[in-house]
C-alpha positions as CSV (number, residue, x, y, z in Angstrom):
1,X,-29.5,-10.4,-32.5
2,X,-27.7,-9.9,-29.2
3,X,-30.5,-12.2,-27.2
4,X,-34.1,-11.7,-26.1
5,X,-35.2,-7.8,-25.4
6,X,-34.5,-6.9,-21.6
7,X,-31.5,-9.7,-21.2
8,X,-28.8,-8.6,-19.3
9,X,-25.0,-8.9,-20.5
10,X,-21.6,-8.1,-18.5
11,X,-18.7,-8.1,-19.8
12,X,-15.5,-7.0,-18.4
13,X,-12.6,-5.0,-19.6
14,X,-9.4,-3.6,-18.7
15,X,-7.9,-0.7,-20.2
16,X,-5.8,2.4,-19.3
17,X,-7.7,5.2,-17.4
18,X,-8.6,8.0,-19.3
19,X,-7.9,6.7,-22.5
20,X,-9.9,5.1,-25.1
21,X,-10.0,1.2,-25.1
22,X,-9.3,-0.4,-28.3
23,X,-12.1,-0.7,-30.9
24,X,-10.4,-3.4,-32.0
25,X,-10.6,-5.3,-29.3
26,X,-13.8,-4.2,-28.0
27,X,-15.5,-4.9,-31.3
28,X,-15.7,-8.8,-31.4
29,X,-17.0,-8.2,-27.6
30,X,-19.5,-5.6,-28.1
31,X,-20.3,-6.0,-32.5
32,X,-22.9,-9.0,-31.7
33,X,-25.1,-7.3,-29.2
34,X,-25.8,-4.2,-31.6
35,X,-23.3,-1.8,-30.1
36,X,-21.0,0.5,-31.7
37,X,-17.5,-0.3,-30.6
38,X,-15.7,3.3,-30.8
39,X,-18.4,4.4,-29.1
40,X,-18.4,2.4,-25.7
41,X,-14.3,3.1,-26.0
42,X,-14.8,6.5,-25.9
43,X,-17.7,6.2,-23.3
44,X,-15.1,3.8,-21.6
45,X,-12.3,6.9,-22.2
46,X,-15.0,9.4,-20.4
47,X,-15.8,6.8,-17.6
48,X,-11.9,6.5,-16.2
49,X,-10.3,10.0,-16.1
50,X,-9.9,9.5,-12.5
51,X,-7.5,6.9,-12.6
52,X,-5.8,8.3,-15.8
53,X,-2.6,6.4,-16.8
54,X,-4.0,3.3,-14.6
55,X,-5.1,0.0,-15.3
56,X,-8.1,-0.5,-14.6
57,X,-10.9,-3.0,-14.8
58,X,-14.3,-1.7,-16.4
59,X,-17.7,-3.7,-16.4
60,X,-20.3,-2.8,-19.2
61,X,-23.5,-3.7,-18.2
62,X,-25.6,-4.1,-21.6
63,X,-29.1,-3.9,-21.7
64,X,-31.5,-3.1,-24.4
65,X,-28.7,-2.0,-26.7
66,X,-27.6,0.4,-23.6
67,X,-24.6,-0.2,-22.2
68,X,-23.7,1.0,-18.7
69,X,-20.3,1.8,-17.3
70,X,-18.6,0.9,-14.2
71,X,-15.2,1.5,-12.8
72,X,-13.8,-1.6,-10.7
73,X,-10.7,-0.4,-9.5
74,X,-8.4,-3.3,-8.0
75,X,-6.5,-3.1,-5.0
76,X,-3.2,-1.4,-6.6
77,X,-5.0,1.0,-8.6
78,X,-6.8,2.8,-5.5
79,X,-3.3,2.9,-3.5
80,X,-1.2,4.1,-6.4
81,X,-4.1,6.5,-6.6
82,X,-4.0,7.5,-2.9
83,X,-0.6,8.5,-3.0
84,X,-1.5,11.3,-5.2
85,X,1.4,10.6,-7.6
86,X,1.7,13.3,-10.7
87,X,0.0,12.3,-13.9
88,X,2.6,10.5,-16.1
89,X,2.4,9.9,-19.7
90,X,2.8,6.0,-19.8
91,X,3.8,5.5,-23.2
92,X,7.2,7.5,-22.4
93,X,7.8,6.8,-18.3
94,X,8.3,2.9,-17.6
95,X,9.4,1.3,-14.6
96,X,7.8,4.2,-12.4
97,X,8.7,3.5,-8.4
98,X,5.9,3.9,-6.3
99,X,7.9,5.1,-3.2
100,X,5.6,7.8,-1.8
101,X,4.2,7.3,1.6
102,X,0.0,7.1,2.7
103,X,-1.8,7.3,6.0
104,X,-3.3,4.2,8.0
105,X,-6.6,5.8,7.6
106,X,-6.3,5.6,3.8
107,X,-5.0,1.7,4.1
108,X,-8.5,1.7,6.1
109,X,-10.5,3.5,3.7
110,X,-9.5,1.4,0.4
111,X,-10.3,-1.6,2.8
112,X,-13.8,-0.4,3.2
113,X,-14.1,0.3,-0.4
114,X,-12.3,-3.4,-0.9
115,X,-15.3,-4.9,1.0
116,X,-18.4,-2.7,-0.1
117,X,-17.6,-3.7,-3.5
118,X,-17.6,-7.8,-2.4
119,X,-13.4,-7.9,-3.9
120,X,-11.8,-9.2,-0.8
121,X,-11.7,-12.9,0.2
122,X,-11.0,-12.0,3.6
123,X,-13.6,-13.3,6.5
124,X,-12.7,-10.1,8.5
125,X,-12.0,-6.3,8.0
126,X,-8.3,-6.8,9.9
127,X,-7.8,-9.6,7.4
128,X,-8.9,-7.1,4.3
129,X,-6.7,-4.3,5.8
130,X,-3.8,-6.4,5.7
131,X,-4.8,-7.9,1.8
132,X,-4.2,-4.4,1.3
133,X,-1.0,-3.6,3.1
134,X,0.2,-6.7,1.5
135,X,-0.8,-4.4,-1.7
136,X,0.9,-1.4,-0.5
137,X,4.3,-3.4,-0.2
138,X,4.4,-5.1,-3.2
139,X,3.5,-1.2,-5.0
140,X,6.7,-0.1,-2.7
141,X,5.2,2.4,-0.5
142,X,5.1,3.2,3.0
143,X,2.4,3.4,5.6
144,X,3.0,6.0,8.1
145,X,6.8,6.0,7.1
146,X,6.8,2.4,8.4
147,X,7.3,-0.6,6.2
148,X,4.2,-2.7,5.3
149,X,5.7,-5.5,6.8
150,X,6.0,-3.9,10.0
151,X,2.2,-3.2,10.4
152,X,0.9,-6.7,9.3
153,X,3.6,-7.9,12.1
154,X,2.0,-5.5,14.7
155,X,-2.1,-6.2,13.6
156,X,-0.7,-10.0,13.6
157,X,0.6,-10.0,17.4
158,X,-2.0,-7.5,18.6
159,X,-0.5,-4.6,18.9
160,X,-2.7,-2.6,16.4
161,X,-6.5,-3.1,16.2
162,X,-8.0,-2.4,13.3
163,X,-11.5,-0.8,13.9
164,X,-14.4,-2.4,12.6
């Protein structure tokens, strides 16, 4: 049941931060290797109050009938999340407009996350900073009160260097 002692299963998730995944749907996932679904949701629940009302990604390591939690937040989530908007209560606000305004040093910072966590396919860290303002515009914000567009022109004809 659930494979030889010691094996090692991953499976991954997504689910609204901060609230408890569905044991419905978690159930067929998680019933076969021994664990009980509304628990792992509400570990799952536990695990994500920082990116509350986000969706984000979650990987549950299972071992030995225990199951670790990891957050893998994507690209989006960490931005919206920068920008330090209130906490919104999704089932009731839809459509929400991102248009708040974050630092270069914060573009640079998700970009380190980005590539410490193996989630960009760029070969370089310029090319992962501008994955990420490529990120930022299509969430509508601004980067230094400049468009997105305008930086990934500037970092594309050499007029900002990203450090390394």
């Amino acid at each position: 049941m659930g494979g030889p002692p010691g094996e090692i299963k991953i499976i991954y998730l997504r689910c609204f931060g901060g609230e408890a995944a569905g044991a419905s749907a978690l159930a067929p996932k998680v019933g076969p290797l021994g664990l009980s679904a509304k628990k792992i949701a509400d570990d799952v629940a536990k695990g994500t109050t920082a990116f509350k009302g986000l969706r984000v990604t979650v990987k549950l390591t299972v071992q030995n009938r225990q199951a670790q939690i990891e957050v893998v937040p994507s690209a989006a989530a960490l931005i919206i999340k920068a920008l330090a908007e209130p906490e919104r209560d999704r089932k009731k606000e839809k459509n929400i407009l991102h248009d708040g305004n974050i630092t270069m040093d914060q573009i640079y910072e998700i970009s380190r996350q980005m590539r410490r966590d193996d989630r960009s396919m760029a070969k370089t860290f310029s090319g992962t900073v501008k994955e990420i303002i490529g990120t930022a515009r299509s969430v509508g914000c601004t980067i230094d009160g400049e468009t997105p567009a305008h930086w990934h022109a500037q970092i594309d004809n050499g007029e900002h260097v990203c450090p390394e």
